[in-house]
Biotite code that builds the C-alpha atoms (Angstrom):
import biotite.structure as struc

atoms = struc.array([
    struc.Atom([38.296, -110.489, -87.188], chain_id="A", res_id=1, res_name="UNK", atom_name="CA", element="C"),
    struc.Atom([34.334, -110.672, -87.314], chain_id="A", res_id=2, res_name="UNK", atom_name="CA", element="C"),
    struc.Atom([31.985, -107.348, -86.672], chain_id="A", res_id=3, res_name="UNK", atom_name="CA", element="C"),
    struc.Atom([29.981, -108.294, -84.066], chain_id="A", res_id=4, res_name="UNK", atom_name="CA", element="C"),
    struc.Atom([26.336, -106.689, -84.599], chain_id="A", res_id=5, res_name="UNK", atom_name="CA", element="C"),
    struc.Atom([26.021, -103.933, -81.666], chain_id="A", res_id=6, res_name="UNK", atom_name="CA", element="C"),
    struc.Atom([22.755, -102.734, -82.373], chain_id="A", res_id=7, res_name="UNK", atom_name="CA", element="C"),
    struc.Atom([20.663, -105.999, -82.887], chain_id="A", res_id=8, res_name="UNK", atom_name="CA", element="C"),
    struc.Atom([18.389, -108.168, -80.640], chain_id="A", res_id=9, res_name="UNK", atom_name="CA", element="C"),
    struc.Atom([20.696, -110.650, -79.667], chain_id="A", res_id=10, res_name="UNK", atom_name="CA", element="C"),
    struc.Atom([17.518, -113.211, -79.092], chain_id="A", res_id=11, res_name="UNK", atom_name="CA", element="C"),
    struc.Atom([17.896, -115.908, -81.215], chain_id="A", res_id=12, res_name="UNK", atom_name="CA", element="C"),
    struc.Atom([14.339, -115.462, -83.087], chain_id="A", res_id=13, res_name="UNK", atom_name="CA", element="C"),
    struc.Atom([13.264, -118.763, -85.311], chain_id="A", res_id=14, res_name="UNK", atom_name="CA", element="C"),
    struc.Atom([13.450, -117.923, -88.899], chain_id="A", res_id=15, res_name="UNK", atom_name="CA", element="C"),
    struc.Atom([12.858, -120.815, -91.135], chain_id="A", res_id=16, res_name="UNK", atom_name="CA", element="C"),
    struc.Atom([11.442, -124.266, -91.112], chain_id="A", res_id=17, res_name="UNK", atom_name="CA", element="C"),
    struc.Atom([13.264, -127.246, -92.667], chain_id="A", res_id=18, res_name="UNK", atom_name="CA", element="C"),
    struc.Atom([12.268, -130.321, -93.650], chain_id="A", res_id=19, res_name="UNK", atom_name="CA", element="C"),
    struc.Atom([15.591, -132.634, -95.067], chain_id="A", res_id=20, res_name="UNK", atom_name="CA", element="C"),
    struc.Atom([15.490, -135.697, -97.619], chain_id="A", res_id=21, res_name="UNK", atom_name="CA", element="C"),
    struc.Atom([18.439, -138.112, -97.535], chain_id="A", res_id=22, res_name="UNK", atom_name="CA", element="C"),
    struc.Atom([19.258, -140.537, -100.051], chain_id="A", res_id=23, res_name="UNK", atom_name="CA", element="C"),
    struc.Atom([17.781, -138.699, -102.684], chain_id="A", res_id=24, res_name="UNK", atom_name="CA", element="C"),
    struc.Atom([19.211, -138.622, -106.919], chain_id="A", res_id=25, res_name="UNK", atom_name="CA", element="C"),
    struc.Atom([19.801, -135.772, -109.037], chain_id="A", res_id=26, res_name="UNK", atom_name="CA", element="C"),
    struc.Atom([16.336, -136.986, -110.628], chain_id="A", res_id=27, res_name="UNK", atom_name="CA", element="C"),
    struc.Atom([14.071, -137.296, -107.654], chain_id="A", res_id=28, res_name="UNK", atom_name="CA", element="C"),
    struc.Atom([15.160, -133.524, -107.071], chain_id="A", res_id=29, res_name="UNK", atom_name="CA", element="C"),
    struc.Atom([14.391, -132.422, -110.571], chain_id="A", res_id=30, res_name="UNK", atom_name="CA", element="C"),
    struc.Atom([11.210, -134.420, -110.109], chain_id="A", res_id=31, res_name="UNK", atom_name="CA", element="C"),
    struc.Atom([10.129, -132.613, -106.951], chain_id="A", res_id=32, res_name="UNK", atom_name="CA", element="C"),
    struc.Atom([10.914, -129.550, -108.275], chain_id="A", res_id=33, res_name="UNK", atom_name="CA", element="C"),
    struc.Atom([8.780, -129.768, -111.436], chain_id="A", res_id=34, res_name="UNK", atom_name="CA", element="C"),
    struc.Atom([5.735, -131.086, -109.013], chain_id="A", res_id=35, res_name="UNK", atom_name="CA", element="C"),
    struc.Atom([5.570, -128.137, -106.496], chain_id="A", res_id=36, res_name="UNK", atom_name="CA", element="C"),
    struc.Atom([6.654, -125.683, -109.005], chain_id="A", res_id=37, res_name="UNK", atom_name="CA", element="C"),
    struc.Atom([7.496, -122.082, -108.629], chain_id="A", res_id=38, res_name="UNK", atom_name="CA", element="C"),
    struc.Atom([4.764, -119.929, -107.226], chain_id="A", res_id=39, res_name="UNK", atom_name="CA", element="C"),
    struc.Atom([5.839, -121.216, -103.836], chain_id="A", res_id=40, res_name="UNK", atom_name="CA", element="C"),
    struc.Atom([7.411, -119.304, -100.987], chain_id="A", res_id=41, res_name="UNK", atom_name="CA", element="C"),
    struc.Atom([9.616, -122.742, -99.786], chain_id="A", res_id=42, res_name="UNK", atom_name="CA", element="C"),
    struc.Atom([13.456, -123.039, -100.836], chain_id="A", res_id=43, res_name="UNK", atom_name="CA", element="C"),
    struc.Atom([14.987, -125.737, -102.139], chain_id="A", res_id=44, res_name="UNK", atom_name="CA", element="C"),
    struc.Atom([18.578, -126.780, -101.224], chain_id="A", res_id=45, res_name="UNK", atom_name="CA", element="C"),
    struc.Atom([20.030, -130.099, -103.012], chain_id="A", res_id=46, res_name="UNK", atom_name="CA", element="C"),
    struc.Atom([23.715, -131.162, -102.332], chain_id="A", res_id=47, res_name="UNK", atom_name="CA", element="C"),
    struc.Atom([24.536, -134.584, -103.526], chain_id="A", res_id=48, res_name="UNK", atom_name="CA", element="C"),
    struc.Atom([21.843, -136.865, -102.374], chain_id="A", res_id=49, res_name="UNK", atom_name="CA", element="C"),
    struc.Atom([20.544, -134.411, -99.698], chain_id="A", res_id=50, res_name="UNK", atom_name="CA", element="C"),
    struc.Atom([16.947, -131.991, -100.333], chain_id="A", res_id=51, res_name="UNK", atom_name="CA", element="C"),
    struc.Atom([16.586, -129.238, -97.781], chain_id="A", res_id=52, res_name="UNK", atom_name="CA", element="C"),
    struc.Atom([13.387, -127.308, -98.578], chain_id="A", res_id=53, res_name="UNK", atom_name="CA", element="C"),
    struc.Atom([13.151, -124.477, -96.023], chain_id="A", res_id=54, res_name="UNK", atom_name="CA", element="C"),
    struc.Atom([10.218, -122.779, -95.266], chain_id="A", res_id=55, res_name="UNK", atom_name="CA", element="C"),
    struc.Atom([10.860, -118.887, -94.450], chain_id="A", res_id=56, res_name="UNK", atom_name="CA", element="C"),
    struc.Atom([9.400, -117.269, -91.480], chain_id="A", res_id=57, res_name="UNK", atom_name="CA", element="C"),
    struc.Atom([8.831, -114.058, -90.408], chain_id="A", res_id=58, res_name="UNK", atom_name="CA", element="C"),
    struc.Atom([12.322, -112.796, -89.370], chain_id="A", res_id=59, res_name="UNK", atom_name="CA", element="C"),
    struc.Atom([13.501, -114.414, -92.141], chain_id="A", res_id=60, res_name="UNK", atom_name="CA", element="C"),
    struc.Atom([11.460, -112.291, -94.371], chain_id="A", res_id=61, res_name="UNK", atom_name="CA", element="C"),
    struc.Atom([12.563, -109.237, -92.812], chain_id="A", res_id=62, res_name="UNK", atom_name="CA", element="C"),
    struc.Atom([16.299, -109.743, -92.892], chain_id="A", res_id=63, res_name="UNK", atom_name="CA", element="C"),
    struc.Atom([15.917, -111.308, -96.957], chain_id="A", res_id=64, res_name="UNK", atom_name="CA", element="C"),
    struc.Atom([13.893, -108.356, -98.092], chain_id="A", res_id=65, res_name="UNK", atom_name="CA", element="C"),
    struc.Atom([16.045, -105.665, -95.960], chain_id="A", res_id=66, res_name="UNK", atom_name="CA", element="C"),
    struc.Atom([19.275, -107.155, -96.519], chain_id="A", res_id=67, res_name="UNK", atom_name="CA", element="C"),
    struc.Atom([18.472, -106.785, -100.675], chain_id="A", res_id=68, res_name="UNK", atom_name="CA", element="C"),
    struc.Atom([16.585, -103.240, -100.335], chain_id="A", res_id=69, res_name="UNK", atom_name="CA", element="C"),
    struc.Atom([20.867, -102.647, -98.729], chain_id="A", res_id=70, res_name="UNK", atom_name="CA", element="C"),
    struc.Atom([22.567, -104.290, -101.389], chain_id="A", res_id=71, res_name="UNK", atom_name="CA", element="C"),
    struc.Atom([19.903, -102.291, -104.548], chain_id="A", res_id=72, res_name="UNK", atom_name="CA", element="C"),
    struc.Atom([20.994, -98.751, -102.719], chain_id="A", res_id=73, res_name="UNK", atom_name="CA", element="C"),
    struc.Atom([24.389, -99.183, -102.613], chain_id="A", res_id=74, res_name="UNK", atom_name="CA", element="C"),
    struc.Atom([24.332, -100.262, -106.070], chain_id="A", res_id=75, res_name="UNK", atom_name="CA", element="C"),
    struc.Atom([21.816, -97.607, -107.505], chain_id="A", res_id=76, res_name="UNK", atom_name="CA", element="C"),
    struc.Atom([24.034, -94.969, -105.573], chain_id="A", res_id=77, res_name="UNK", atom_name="CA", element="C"),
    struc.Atom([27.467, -96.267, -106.562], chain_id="A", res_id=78, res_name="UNK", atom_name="CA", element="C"),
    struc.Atom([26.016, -96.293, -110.504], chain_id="A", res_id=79, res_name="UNK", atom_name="CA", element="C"),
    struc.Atom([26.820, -99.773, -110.781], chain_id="A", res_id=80, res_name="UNK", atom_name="CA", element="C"),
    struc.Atom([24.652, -102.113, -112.672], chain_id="A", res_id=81, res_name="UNK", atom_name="CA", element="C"),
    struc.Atom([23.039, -105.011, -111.438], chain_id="A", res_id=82, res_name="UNK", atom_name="CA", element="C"),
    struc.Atom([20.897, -108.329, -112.694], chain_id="A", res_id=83, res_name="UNK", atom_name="CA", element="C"),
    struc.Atom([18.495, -109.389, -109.657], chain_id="A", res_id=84, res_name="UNK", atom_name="CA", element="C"),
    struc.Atom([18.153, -113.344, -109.928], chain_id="A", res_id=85, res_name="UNK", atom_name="CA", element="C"),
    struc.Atom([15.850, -113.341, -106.286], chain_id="A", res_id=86, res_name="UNK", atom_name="CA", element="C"),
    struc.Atom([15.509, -117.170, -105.888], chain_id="A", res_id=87, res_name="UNK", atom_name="CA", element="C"),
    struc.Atom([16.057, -118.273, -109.186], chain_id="A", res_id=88, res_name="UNK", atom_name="CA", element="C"),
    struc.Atom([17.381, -122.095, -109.334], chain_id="A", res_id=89, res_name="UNK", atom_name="CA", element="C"),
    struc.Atom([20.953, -122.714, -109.250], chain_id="A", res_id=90, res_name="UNK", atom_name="CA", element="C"),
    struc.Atom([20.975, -126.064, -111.026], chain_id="A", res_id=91, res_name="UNK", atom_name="CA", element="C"),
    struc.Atom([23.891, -127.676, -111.675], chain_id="A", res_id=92, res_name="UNK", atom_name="CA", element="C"),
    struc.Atom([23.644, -131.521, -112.728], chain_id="A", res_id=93, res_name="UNK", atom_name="CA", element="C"),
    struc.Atom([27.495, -131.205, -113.418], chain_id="A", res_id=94, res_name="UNK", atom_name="CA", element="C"),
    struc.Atom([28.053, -131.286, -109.661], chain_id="A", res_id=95, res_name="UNK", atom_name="CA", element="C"),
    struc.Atom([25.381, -132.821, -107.917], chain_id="A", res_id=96, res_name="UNK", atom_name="CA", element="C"),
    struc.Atom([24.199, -129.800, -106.498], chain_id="A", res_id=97, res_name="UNK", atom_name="CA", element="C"),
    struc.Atom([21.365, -127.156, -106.961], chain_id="A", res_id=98, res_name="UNK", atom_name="CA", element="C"),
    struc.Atom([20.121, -124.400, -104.695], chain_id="A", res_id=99, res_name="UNK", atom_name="CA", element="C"),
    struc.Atom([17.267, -121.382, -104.178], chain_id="A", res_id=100, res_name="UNK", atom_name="CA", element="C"),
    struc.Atom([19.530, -118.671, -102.339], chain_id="A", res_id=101, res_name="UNK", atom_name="CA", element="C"),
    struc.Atom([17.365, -115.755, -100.675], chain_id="A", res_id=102, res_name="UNK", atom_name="CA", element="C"),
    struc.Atom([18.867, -113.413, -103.442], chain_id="A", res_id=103, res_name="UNK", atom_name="CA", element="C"),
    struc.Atom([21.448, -113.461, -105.962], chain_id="A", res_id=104, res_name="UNK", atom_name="CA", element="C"),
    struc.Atom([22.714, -110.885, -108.171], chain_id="A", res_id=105, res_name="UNK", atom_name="CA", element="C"),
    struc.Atom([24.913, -110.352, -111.314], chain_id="A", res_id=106, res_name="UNK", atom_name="CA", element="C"),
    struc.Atom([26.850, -106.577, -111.057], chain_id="A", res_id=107, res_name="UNK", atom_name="CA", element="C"),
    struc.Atom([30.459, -107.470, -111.981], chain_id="A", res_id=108, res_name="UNK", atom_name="CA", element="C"),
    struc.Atom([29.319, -109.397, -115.101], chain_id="A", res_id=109, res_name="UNK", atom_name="CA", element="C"),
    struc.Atom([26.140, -107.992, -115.428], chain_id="A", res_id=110, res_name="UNK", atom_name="CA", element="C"),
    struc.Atom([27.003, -106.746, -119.118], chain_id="A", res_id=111, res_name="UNK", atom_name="CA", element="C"),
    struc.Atom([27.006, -110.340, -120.093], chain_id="A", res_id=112, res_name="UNK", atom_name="CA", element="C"),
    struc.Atom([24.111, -111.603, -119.270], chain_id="A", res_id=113, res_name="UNK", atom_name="CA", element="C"),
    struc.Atom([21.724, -108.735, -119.627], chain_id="A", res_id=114, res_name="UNK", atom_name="CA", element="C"),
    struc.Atom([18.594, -109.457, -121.718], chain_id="A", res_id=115, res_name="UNK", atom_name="CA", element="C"),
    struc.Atom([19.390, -113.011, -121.452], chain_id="A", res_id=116, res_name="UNK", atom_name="CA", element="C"),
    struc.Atom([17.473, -115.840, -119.874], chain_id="A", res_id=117, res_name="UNK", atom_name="CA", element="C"),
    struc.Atom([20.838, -117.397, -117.750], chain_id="A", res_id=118, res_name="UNK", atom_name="CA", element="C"),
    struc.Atom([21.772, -120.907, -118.542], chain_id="A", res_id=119, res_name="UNK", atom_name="CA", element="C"),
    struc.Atom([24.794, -122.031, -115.986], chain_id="A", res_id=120, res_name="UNK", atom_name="CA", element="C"),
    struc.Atom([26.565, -124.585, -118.451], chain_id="A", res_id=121, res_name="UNK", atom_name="CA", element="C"),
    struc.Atom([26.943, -121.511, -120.713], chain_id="A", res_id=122, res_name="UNK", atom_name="CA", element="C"),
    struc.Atom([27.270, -118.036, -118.739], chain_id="A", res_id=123, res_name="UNK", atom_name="CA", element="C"),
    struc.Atom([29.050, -117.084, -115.636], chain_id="A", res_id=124, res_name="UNK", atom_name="CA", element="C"),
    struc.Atom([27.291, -117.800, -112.022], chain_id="A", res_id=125, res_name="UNK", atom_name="CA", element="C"),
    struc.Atom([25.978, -114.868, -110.156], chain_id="A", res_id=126, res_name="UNK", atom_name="CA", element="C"),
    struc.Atom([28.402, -112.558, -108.822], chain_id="A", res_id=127, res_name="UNK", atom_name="CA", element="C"),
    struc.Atom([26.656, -112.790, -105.369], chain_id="A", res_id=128, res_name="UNK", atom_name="CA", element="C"),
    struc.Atom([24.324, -114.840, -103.325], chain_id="A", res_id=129, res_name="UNK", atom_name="CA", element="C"),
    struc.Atom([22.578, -113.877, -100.164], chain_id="A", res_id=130, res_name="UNK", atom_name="CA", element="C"),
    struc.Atom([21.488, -116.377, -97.721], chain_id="A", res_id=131, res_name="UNK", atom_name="CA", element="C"),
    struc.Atom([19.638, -115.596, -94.280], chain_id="A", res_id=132, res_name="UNK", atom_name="CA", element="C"),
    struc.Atom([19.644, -118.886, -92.097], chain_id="A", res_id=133, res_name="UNK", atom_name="CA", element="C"),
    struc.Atom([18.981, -117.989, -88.689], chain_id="A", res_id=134, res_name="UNK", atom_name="CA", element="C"),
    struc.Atom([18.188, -121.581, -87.812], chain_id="A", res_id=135, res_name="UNK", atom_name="CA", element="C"),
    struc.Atom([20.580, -124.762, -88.647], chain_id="A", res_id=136, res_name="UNK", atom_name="CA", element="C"),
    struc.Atom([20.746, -126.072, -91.609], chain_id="A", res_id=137, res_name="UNK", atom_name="CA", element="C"),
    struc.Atom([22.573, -129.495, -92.541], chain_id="A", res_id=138, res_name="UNK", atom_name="CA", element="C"),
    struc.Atom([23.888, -128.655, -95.858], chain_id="A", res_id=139, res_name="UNK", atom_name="CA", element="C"),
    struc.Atom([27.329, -126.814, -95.921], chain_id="A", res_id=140, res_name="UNK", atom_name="CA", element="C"),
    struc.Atom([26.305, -123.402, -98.095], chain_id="A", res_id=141, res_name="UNK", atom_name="CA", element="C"),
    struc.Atom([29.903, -122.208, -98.431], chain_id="A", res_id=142, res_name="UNK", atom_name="CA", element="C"),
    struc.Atom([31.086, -125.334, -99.964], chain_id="A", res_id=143, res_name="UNK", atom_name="CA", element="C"),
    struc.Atom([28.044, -125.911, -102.129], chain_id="A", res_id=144, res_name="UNK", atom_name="CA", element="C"),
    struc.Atom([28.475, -122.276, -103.181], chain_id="A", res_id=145, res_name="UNK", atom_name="CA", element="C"),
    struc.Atom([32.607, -122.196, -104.251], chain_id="A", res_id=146, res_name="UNK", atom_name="CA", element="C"),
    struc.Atom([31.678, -125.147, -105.948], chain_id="A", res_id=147, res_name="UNK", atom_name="CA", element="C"),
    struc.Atom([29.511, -123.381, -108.092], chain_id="A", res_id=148, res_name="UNK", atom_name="CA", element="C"),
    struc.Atom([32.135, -120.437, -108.147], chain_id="A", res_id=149, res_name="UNK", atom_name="CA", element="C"),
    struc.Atom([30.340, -117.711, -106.967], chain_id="A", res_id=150, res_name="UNK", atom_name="CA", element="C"),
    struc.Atom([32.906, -115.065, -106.580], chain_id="A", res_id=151, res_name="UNK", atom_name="CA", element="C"),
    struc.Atom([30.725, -113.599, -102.965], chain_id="A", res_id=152, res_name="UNK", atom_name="CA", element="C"),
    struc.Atom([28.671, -114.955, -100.118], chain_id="A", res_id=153, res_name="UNK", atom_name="CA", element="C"),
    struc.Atom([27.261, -113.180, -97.731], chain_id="A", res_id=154, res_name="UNK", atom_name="CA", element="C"),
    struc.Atom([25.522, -115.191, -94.606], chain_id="A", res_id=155, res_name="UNK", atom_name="CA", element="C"),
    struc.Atom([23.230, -113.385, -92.205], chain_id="A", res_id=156, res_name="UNK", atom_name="CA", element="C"),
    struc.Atom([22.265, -115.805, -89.136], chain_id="A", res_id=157, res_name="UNK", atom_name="CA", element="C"),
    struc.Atom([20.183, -113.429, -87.654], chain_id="A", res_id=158, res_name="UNK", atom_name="CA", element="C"),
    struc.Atom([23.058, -111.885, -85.604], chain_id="A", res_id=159, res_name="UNK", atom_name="CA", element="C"),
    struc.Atom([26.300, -112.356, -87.265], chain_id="A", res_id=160, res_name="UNK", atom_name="CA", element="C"),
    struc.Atom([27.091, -111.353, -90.911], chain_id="A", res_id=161, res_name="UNK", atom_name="CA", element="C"),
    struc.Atom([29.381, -113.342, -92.999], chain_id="A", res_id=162, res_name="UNK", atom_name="CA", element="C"),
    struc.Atom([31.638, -112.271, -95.697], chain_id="A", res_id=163, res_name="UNK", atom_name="CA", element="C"),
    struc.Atom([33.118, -114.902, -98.454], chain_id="A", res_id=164, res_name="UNK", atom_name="CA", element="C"),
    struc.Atom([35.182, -114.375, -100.825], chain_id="A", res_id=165, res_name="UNK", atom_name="CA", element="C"),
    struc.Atom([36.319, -117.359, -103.513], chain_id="A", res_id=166, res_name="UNK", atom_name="CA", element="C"),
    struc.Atom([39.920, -117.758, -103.319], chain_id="A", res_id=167, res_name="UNK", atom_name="CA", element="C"),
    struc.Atom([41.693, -120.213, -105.429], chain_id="A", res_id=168, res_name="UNK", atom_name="CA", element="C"),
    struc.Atom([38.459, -122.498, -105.339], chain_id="A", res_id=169, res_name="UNK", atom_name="CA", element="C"),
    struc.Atom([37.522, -121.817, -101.758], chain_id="A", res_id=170, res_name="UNK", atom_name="CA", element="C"),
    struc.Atom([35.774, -119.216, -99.565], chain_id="A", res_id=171, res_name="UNK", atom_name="CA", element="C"),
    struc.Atom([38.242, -117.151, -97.044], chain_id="A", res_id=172, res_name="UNK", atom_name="CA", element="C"),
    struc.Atom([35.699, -114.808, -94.634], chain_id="A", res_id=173, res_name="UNK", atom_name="CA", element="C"),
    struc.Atom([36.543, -110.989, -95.346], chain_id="A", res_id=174, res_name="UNK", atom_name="CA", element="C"),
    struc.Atom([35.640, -108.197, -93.517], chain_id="A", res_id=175, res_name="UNK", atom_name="CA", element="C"),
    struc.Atom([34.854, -106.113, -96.360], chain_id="A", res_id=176, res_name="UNK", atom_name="CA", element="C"),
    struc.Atom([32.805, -106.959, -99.135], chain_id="A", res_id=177, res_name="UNK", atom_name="CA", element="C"),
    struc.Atom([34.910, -107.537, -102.164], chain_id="A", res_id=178, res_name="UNK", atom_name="CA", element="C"),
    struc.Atom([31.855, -105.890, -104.491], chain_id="A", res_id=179, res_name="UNK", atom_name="CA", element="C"),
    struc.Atom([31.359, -102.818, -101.735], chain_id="A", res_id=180, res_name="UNK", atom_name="CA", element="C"),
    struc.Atom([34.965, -102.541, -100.300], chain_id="A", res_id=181, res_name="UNK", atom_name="CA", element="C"),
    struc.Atom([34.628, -98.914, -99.501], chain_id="A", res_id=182, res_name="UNK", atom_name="CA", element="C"),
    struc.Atom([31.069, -99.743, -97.320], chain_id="A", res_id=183, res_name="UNK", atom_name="CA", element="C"),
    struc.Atom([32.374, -100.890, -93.125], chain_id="A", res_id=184, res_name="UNK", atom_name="CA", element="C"),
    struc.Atom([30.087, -103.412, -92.328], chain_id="A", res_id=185, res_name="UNK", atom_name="CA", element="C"),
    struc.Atom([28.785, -101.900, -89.041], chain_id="A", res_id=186, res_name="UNK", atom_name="CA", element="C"),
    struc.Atom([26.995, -100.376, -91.997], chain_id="A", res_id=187, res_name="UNK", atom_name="CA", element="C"),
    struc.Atom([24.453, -103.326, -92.705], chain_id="A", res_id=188, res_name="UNK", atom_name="CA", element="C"),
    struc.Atom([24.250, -104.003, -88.837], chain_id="A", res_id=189, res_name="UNK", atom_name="CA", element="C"),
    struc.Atom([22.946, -100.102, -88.112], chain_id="A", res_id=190, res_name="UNK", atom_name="CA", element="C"),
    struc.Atom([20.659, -101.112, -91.317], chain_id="A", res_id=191, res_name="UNK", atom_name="CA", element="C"),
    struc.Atom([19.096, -103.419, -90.054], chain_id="A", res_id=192, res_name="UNK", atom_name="CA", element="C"),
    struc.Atom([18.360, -102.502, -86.097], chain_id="A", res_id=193, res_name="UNK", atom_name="CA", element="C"),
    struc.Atom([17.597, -98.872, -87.878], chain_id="A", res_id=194, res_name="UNK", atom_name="CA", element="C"),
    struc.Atom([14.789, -100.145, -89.805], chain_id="A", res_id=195, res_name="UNK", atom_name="CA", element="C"),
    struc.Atom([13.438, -102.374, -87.210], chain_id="A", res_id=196, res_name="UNK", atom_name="CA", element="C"),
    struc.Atom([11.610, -98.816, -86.347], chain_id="A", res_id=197, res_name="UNK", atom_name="CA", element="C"),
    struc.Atom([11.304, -97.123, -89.397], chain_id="A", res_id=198, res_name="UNK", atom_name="CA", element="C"),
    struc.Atom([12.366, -98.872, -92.785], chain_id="A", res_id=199, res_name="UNK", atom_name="CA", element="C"),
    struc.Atom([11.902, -95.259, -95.055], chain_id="A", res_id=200, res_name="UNK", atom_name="CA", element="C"),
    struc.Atom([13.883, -93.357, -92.604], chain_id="A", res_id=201, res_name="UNK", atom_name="CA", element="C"),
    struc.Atom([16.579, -95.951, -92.906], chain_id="A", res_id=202, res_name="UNK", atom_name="CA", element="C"),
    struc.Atom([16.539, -96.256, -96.513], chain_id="A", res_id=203, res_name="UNK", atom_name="CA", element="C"),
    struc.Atom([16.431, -92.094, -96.731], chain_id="A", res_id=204, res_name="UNK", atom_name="CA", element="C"),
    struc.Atom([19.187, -92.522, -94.455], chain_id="A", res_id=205, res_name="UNK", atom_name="CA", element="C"),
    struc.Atom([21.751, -94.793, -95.795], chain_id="A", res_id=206, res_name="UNK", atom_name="CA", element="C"),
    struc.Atom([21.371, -93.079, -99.513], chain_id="A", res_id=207, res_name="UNK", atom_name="CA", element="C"),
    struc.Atom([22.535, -89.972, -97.587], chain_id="A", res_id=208, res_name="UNK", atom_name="CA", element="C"),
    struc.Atom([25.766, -91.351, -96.456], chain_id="A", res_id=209, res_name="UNK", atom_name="CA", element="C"),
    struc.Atom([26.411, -92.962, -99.541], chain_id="A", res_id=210, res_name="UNK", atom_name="CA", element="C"),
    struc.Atom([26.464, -89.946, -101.376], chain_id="A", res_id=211, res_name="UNK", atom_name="CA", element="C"),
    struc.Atom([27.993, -88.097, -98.612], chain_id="A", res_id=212, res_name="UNK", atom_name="CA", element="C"),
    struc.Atom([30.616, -90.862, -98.836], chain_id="A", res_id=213, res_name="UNK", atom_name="CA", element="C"),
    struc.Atom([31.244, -90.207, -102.853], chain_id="A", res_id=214, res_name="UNK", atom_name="CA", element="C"),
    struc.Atom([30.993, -86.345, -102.235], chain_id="A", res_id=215, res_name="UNK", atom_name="CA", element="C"),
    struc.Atom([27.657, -85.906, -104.335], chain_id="A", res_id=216, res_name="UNK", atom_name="CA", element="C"),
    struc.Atom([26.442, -82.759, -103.145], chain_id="A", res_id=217, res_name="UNK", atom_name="CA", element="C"),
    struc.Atom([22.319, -83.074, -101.976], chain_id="A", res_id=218, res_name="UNK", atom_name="CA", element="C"),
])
């Protein structure tokens, strides 16, 4: 069963542009992405022929930067480590695919690739990936993703958030995360309409329950 947000705009706000490219090889790709570089604010989603370069808005924005100020708290008040990739490119020639997720992180396995510049043919892929698409999108994110094996997905469309978890080579949609199981996620959803109003009252608030949660006294 799927939390249904009860505390945010249910408005369907528009969040990204997209512009897709059909027909398009693994070098074209690597070719566009070596013209427009990296100090860019556009995406770029490639899944075996198909470029999707999105174009973040302002909603967008909000949910990508709130969504990872969640994910750094939990982790900071948990003790856990953590490796933040942002949009670092997922490139994998091996399958055709690459991508530019809103955020990805290494926590599990951060131990083994800390220091390190990451090279996907030789370490392990991140242990999550974050994407925000509150408008449609034509390439299928959870498959491109399990190919890559990325143990977690989370998917925020604006409304809904989405859970994955790679099971024997495919996602199965969890209601807890896997990496956070002890965290509800009404949690995220009160997050977010929370700091719609007031973003350091929100974060003040949500380290409070954490610790409250792990019995850390204030």
């Amino acid at each position: 069963m799927v939390t249904v947000p009860p505390l945010l705009n249910l408005s369907r706000p528009i969040g990204e542009q997209r512009v897709i490219f059909h027909h398009l090889n693994w070098q074209g790709y690597q070719q566009i992405l070596q013209v427009i570089g990296e100090s860019r604010s556009a995406h770029l989603t490639y899944d075996r022929g198909t470029l999707e370069i999105t174009m973040p808005l302002e909603e967008h924005e909000f949910y990508r930067e709130l969504i990872g100020l969640f994910i750094r708290i939990l982790v900071v008040e948990m003790g856990l480590k953590i490796k933040t990739m942002g949009s670092t490119t997922l490139a994998r020639e091996d399958l055709d695919r690459g991508a530019e997720p809103d955020n990805a992180y290494y926590i599990q396995n951060q131990p083994q690739v800390t220091g390190k510049t990451i090279n996907l043919q030789q370490d392990p892929p991140p242990d999550l990936v974050v994407e925000v698409d509150i408008t449609h999108t034509d390439i299928n994110k959870p498959i491109l993703y399990a190919s890559m094996g990325i143990p977690e997905f989370w998917r925020f469309n604006g409304q809904v958030w989405r859970i994955y978890q790679l099971q024997n080579g495919q996602y199965q949609e969890v209601e807890n995360s896997p990496t956070f199981p002890l965290v509800p996620k009404i949690k995220l959803y009160e997050f977010l309409a929370q700091a719609q109003e007031d973003e350091v009252a929100t974060e003040q608030s949500l380290r409070q329950w954490v610790r409250q949660q792990q019995g850390v006294e204030e």
